[in-house]
C-alpha positions as CSV (number, residue, x, y, z in Angstrom):
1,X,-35.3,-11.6,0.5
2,X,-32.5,-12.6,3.0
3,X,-30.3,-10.0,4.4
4,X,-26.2,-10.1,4.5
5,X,-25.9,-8.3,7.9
6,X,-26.5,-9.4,11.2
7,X,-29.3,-9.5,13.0
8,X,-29.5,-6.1,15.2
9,X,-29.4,-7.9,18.4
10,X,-26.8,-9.7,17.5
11,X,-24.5,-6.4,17.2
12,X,-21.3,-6.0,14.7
13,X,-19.2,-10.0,14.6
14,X,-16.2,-9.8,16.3
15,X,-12.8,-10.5,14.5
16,X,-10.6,-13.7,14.3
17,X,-9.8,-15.3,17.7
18,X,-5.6,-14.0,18.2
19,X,-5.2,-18.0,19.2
20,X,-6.8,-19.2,15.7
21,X,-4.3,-16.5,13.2
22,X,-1.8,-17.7,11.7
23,X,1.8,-16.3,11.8
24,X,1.3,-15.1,16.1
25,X,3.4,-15.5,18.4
26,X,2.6,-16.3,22.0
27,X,1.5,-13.0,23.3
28,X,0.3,-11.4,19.9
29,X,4.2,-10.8,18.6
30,X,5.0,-11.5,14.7
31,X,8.0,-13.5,14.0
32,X,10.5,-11.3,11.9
33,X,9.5,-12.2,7.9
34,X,6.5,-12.9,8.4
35,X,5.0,-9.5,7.1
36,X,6.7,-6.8,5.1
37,X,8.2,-3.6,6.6
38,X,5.2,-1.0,6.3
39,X,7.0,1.5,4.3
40,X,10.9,2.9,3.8
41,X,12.4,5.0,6.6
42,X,13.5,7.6,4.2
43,X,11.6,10.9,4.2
44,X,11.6,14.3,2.7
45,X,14.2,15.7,0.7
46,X,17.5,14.4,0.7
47,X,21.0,15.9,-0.9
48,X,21.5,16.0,-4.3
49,X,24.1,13.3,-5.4
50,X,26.8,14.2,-7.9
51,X,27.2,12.8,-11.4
52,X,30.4,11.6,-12.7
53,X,32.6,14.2,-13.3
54,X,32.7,15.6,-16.5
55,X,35.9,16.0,-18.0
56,X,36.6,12.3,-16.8
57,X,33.0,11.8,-19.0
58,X,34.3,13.5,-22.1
59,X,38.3,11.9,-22.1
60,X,36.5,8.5,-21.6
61,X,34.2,9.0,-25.1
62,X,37.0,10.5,-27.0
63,X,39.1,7.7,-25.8
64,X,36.5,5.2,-27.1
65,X,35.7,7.4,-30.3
66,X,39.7,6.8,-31.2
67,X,39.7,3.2,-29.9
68,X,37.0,2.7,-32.4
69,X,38.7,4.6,-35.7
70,X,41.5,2.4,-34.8
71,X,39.6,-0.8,-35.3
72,X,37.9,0.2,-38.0
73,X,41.0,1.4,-39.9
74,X,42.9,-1.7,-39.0
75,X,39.9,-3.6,-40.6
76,X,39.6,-1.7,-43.9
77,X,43.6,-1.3,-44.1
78,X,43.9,-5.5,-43.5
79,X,40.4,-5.8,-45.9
80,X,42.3,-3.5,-48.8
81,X,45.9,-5.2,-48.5
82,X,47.8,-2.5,-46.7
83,X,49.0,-4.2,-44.5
Protein backbone atom coordinates (compact mmCIF):
# COMPACT_ATOMS: atom_id res chain seq x y z
CA UNK A 1 0.00 0.00 0.00
CA UNK A 2 1.69 3.35 -1.15
CA UNK A 3 1.43 6.33 0.91
CA UNK A 4 0.19 10.09 -0.34
CA UNK A 5 2.59 12.06 1.93
CA UNK A 6 6.08 12.57 1.76
CA UNK A 7 8.69 10.67 2.83
CA UNK A 8 9.67 11.99 6.50
CA UNK A 9 13.03 13.02 5.50
CA UNK A 10 11.90 14.68 2.85
CA UNK A 11 9.94 17.31 5.19
CA UNK A 12 6.55 19.28 4.09
CA UNK A 13 6.96 20.34 -0.26
CA UNK A 14 7.47 23.73 -0.60
CA UNK A 15 4.94 25.98 -2.58
CA UNK A 16 5.09 27.22 -6.19
CA UNK A 17 8.31 28.95 -7.24
CA UNK A 18 7.00 33.16 -7.15
CA UNK A 19 9.00 33.22 -10.85
CA UNK A 20 6.72 30.16 -12.19
CA UNK A 21 2.90 31.94 -10.95
CA UNK A 22 1.07 33.36 -13.09
CA UNK A 23 -0.42 36.87 -12.83
CA UNK A 24 3.21 38.41 -10.66
CA UNK A 25 4.79 41.06 -11.19
CA UNK A 26 8.48 41.64 -10.96
CA UNK A 27 9.04 41.81 -7.32
CA UNK A 28 5.88 39.72 -6.09
CA UNK A 29 3.23 42.77 -6.94
CA UNK A 30 -0.26 41.86 -8.70
CA UNK A 31 -1.31 43.87 -11.52
CA UNK A 32 -4.60 45.74 -10.66
CA UNK A 33 -7.69 43.10 -12.00
CA UNK A 34 -5.98 40.51 -11.70
CA UNK A 35 -7.70 39.34 -8.34
CA UNK A 36 -10.83 40.57 -6.75
CA UNK A 37 -10.97 43.16 -3.90
CA UNK A 38 -11.04 40.78 -0.67
CA UNK A 39 -14.16 42.17 0.71
CA UNK A 40 -16.32 45.77 0.80
CA UNK A 41 -14.93 48.61 2.94
CA UNK A 42 -18.18 49.20 4.54
CA UNK A 43 -18.57 48.09 8.21
CA UNK A 44 -20.92 48.15 11.08
CA UNK A 45 -23.98 49.97 11.18
CA UNK A 46 -24.69 52.74 8.95
CA UNK A 47 -27.72 55.57 9.07
CA UNK A 48 -30.92 54.67 8.29
CA UNK A 49 -31.91 56.05 4.80
CA UNK A 50 -35.27 57.72 4.30
CA UNK A 51 -38.14 56.46 2.17
CA UNK A 52 -39.99 58.59 -0.15
CA UNK A 53 -42.02 60.83 1.53
CA UNK A 54 -45.37 59.95 2.12
CA UNK A 55 -47.89 62.31 1.27
CA UNK A 56 -45.96 62.70 -2.13
CA UNK A 57 -46.61 58.51 -2.02
CA UNK A 58 -50.29 58.82 -1.41
CA UNK A 59 -51.14 62.04 -4.07
CA UNK A 60 -49.07 59.96 -6.70
CA UNK A 61 -51.63 56.64 -6.29
CA UNK A 62 -54.63 58.79 -6.04
CA UNK A 63 -53.43 60.54 -9.05
CA UNK A 64 -52.95 57.21 -10.85
CA UNK A 65 -56.33 55.70 -9.26
CA UNK A 66 -58.17 58.83 -11.16
CA UNK A 67 -55.95 58.67 -14.24
CA UNK A 68 -57.21 55.11 -14.49
CA UNK A 69 -61.26 55.70 -13.89
CA UNK A 70 -60.73 58.19 -16.59
CA UNK A 71 -59.56 55.59 -19.11
CA UNK A 72 -61.76 53.22 -18.15
CA UNK A 73 -64.81 55.59 -18.36
CA UNK A 74 -63.74 56.99 -21.60
CA UNK A 75 -63.56 53.37 -22.85
CA UNK A 76 -66.97 52.12 -21.69
CA UNK A 77 -68.62 55.71 -22.52
CA UNK A 78 -66.96 55.42 -26.45
CA UNK A 79 -67.87 51.22 -26.19
CA UNK A 80 -71.78 52.31 -25.20
CA UNK A 81 -72.12 55.36 -27.71
CA UNK A 82 -71.95 58.29 -25.46
CA UNK A 83 -69.83 59.89 -26.89
Amino acid sequence: MASSSPPPEQGPQPGPDPEDTPGLEPGGGVPPGETPPAEGGLSGLSHQEKGPNRPATYLTLVLLAILTAAIAGFIAGHTLGLF
